[in-house]
VMD Tcl script that builds the backbone (N, CA, C; Angstrom):
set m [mol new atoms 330]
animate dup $m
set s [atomselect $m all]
$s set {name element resname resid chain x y z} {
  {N N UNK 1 A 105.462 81.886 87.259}
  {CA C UNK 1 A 105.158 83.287 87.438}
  {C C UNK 1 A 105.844 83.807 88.699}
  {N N UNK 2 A 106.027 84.927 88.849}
  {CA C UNK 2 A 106.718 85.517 89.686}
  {C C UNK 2 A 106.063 87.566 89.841}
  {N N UNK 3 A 105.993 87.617 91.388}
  {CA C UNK 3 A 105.707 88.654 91.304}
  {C C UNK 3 A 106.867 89.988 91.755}
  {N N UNK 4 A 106.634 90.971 90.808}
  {CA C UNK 4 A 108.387 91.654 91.116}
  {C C UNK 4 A 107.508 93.416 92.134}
  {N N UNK 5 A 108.313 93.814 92.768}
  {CA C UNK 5 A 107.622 94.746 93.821}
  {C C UNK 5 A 108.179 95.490 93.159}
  {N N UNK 6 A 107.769 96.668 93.282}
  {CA C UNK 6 A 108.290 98.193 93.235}
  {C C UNK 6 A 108.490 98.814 93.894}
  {N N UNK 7 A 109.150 100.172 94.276}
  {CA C UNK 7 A 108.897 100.990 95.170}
  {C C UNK 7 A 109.175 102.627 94.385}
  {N N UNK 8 A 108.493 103.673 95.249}
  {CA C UNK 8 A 108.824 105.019 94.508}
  {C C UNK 8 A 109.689 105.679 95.902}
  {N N UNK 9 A 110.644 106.015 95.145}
  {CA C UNK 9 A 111.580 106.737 95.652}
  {C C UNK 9 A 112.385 108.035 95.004}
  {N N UNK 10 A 112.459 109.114 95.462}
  {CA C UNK 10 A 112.949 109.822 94.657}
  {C C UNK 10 A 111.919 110.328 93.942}
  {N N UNK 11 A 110.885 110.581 93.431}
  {CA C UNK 11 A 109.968 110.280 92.355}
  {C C UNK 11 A 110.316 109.213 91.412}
  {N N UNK 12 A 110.691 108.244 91.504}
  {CA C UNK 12 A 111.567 107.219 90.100}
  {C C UNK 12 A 111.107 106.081 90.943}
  {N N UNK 13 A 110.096 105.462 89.968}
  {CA C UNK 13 A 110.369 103.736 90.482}
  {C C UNK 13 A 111.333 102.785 90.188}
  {N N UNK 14 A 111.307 101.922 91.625}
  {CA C UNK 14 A 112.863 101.204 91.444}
  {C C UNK 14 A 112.317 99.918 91.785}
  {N N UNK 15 A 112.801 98.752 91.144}
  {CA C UNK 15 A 112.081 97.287 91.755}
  {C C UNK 15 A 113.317 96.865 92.731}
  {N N UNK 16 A 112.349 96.605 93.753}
  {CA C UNK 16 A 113.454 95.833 94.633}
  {C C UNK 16 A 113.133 94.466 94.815}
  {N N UNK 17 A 112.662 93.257 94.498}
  {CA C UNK 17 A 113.027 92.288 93.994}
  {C C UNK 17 A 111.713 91.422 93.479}
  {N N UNK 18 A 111.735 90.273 93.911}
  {CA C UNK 18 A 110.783 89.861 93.348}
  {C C UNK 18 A 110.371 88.011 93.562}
  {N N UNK 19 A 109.241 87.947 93.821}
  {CA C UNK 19 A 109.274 86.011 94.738}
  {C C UNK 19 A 107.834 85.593 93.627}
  {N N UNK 20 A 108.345 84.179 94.181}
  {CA C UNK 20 A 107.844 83.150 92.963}
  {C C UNK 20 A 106.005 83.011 93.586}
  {N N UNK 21 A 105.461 83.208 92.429}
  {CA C UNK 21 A 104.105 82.936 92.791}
  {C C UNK 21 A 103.166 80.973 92.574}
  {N N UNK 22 A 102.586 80.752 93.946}
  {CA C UNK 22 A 102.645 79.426 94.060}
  {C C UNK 22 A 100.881 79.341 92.552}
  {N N UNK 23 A 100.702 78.068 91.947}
  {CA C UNK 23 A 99.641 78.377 91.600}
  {C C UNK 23 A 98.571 78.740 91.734}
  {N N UNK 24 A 98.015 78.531 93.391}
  {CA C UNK 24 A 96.824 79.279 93.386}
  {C C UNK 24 A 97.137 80.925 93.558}
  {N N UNK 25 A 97.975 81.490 93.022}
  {CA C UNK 25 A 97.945 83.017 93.092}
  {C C UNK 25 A 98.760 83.682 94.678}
  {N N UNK 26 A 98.913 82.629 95.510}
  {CA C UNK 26 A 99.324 83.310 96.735}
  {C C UNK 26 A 100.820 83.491 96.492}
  {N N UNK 27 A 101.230 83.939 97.379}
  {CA C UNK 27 A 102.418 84.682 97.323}
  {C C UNK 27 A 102.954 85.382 98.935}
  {N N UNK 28 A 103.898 85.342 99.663}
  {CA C UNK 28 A 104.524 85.472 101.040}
  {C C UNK 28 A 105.119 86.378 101.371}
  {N N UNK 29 A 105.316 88.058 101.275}
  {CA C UNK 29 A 106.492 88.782 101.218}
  {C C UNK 29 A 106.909 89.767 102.801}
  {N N UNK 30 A 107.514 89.811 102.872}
  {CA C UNK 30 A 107.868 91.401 103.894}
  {C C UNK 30 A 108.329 92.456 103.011}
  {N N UNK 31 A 108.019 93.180 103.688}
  {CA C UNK 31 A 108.020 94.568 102.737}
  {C C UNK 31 A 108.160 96.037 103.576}
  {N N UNK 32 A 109.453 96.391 103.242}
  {CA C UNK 32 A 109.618 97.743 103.948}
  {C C UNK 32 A 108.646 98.434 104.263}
  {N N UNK 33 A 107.858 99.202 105.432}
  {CA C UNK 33 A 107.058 100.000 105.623}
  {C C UNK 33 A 107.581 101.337 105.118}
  {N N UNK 34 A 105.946 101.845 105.030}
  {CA C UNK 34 A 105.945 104.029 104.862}
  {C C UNK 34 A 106.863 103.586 103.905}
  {N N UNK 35 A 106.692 103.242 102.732}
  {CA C UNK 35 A 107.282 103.416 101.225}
  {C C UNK 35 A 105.978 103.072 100.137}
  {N N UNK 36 A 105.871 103.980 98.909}
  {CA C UNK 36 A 105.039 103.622 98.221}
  {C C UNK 36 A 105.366 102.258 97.822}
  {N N UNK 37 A 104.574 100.964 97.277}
  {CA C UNK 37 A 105.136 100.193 96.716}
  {C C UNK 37 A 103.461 99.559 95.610}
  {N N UNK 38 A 103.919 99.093 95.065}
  {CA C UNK 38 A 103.031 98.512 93.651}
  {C C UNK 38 A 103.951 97.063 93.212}
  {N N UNK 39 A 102.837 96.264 92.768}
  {CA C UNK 39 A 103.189 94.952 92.509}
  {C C UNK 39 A 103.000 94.641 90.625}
  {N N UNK 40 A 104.116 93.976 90.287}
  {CA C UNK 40 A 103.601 93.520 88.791}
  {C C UNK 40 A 103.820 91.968 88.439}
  {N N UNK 41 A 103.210 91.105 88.161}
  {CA C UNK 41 A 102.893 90.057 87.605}
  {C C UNK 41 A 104.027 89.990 86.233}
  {N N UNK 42 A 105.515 89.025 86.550}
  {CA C UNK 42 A 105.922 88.623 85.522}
  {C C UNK 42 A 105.827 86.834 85.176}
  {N N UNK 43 A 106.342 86.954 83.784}
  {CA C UNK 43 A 106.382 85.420 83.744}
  {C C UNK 43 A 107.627 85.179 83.282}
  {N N UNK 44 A 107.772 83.574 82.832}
  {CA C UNK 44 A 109.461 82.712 83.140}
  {C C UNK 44 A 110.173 83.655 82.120}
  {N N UNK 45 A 110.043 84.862 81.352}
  {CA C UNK 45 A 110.740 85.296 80.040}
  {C C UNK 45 A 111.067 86.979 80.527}
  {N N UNK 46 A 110.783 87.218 81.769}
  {CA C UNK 46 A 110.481 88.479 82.949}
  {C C UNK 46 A 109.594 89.584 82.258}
  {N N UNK 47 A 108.991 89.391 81.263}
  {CA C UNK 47 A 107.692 90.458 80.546}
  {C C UNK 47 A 106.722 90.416 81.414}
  {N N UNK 48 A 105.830 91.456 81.723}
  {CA C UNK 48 A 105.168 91.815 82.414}
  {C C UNK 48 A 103.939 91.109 82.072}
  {N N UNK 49 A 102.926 90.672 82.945}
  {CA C UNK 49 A 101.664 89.897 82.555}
  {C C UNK 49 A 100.726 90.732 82.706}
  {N N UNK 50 A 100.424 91.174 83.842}
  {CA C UNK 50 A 99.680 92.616 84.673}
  {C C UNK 50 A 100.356 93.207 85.760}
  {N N UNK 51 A 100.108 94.714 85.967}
  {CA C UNK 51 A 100.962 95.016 86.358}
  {C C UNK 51 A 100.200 96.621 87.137}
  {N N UNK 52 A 100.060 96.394 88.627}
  {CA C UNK 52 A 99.479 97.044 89.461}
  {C C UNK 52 A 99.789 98.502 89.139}
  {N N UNK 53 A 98.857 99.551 88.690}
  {CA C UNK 53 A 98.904 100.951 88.447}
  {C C UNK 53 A 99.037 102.196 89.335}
  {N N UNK 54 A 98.400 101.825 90.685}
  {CA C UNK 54 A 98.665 102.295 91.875}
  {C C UNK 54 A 99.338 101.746 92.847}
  {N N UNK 55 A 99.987 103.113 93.735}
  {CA C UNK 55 A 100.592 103.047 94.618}
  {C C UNK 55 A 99.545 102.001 96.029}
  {N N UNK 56 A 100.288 101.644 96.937}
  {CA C UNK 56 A 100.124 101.172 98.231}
  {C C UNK 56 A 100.797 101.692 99.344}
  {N N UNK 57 A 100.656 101.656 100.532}
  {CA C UNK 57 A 101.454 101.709 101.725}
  {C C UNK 57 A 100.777 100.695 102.826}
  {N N UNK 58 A 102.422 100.562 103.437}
  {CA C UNK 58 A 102.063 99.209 104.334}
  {C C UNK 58 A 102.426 99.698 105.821}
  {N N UNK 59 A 102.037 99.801 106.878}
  {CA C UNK 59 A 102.611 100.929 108.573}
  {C C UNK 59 A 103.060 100.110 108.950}
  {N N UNK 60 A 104.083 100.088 109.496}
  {CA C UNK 60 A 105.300 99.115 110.426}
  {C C UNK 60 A 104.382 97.972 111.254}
  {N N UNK 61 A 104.577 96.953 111.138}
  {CA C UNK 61 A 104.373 95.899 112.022}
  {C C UNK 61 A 102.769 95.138 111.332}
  {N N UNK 62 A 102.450 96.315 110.353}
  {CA C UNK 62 A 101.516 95.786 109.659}
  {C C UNK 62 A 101.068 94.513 108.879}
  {N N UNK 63 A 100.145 93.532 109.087}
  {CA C UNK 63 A 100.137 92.849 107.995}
  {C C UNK 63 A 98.374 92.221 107.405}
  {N N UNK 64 A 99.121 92.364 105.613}
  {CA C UNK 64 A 98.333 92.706 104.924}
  {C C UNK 64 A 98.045 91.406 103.633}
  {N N UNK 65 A 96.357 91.103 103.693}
  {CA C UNK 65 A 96.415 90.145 102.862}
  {C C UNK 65 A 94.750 90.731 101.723}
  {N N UNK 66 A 95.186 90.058 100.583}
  {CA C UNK 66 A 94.143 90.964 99.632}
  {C C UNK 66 A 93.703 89.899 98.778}
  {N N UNK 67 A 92.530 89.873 98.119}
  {CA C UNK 67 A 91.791 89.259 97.400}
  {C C UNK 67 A 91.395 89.898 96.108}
  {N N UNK 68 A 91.995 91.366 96.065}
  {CA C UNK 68 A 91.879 91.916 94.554}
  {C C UNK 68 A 91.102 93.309 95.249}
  {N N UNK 69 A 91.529 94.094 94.321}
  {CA C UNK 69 A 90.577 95.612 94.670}
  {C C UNK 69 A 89.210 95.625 94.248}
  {N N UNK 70 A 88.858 94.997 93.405}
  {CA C UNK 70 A 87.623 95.415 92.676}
  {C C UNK 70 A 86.791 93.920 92.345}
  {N N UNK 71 A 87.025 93.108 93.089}
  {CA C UNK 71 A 86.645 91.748 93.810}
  {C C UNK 71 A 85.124 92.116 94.306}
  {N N UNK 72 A 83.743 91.621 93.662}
  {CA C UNK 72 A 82.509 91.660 94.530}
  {C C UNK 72 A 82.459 90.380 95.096}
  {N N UNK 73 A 81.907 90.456 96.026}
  {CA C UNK 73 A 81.199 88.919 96.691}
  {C C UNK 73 A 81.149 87.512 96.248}
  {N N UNK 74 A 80.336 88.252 95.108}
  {CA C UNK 74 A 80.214 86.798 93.718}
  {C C UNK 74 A 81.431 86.307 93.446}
  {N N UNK 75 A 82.569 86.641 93.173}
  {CA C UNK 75 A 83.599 86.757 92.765}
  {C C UNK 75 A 85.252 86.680 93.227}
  {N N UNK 76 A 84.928 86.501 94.321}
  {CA C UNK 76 A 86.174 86.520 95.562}
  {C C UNK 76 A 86.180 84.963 96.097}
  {N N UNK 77 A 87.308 84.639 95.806}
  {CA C UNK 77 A 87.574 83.020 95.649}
  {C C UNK 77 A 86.972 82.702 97.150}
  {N N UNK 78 A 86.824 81.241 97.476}
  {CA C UNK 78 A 86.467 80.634 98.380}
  {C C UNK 78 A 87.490 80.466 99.616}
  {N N UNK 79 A 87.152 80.800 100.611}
  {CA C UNK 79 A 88.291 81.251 101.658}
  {C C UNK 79 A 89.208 79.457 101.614}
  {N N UNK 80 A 90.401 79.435 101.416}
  {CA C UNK 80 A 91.458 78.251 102.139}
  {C C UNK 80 A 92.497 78.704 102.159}
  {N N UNK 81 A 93.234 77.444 102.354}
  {CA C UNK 81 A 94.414 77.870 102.948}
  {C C UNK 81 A 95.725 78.336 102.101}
  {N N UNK 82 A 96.023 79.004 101.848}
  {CA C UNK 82 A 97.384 79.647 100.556}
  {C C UNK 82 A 98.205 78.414 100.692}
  {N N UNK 83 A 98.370 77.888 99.016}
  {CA C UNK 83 A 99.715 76.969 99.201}
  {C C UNK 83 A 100.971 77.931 99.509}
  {N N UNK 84 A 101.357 78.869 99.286}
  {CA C UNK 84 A 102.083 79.319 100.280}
  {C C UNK 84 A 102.751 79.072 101.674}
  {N N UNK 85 A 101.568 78.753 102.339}
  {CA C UNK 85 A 101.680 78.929 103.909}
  {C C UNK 85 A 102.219 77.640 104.433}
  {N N UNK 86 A 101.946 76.759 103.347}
  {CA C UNK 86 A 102.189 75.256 103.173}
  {C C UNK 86 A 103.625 75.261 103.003}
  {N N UNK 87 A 104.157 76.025 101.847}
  {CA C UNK 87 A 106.042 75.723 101.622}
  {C C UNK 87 A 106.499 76.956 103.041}
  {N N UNK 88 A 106.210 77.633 103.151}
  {CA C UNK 88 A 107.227 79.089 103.990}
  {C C UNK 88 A 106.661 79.205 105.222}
  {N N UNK 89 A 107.762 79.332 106.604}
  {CA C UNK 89 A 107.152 79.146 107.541}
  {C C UNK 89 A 107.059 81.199 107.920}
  {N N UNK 90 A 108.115 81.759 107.017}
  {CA C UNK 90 A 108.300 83.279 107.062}
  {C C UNK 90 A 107.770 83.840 105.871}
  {N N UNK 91 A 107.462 84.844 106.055}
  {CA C UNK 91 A 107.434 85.537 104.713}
  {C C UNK 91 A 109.290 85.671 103.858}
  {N N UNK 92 A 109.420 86.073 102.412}
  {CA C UNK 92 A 110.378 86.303 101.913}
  {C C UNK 92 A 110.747 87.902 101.893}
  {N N UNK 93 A 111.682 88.272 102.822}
  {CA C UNK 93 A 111.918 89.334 102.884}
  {C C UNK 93 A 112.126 90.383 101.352}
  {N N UNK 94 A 111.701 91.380 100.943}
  {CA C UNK 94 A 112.329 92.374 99.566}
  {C C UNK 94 A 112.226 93.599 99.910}
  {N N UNK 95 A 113.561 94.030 99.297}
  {CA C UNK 95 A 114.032 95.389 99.231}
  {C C UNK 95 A 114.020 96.105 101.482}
  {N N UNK 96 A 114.245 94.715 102.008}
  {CA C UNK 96 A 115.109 95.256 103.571}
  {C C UNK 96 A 116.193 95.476 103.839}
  {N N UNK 97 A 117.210 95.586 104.585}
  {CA C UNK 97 A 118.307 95.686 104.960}
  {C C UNK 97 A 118.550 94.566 105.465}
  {N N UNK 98 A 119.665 93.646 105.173}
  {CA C UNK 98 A 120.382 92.458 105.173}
  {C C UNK 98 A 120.308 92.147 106.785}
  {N N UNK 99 A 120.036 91.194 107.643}
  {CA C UNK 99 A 119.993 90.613 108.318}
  {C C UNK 99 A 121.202 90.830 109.654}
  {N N UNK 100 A 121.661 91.133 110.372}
  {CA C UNK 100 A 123.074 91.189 110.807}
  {C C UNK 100 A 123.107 90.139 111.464}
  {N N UNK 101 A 124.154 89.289 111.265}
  {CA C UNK 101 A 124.448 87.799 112.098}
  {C C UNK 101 A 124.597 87.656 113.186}
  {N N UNK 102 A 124.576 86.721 114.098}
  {CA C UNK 102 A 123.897 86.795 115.533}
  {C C UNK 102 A 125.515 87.410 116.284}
  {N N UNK 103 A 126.756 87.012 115.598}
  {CA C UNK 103 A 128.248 86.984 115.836}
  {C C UNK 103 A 127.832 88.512 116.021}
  {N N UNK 104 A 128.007 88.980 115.010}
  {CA C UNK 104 A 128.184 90.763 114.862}
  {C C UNK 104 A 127.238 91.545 115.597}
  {N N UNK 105 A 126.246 90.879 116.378}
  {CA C UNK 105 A 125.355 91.447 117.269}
  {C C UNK 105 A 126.152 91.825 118.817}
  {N N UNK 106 A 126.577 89.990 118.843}
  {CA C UNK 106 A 127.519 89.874 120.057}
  {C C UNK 106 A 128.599 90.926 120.449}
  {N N UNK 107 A 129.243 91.159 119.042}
  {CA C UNK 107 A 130.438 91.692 119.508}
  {C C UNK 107 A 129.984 93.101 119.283}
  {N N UNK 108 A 128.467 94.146 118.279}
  {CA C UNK 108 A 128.605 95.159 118.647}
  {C C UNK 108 A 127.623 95.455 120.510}
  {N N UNK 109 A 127.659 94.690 121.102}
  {CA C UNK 109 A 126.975 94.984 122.304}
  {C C UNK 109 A 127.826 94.552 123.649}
  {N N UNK 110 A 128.891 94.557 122.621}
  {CA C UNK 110 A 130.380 94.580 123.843}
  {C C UNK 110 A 131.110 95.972 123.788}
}
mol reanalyze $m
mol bondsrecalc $m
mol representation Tube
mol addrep $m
């Protein structure tokens, strides 16, 4: 399974990419701030499984972890640790602006 992001732009949603979900459901991302974005649940054939109906927003420097919207008490898994956190020491960056290499830093600050 794999979860693919969205974003609204323009009024038109556009997916900007999309990271592999570990089995217990967790999942690692960065995610552009002050952009709508919505998440959908695909699987190995990229058809949609479920697929988040509302918008989100995330504020710069923010970070954000969820257990489901409509999750009661009874029902909200038992706190541990995300296999996630276990493989990735970063989150997987989607839909940012490419990285600039440490070279091209050097030489634009000459």
């Amino acid at each position: 399974m794999r979860v693919r992001v969205l974003a609204l732009r323009h009024a038109k949603a556009e997916i900007l990419g999309a990271a592999r979900v570990e089995p217990d459901g967790s999942f690692y991302l960065r995610l552009p701030a002050d952009l709508p974005l919505r998440f959908a649940l695909i699987n190995a054939r990229g058809a949609v499984v479920q697929a988040q109906r509302s918008w989100i927003w995330i504020r710069p420097g923010e970070d954000v972890g969820c257990e489901g919207c409509h999750e009661g008490p009874a029902l909200t898994p038992v706190n541990h640790w995300p296999e996630v956190l276990r493989r990735l020491r970063a989150p997987i960056p989607i839909g940012l602006p490419a990285p600039i290499p440490r070279s091209a830093e050097k030489v634009a600050a000459r």
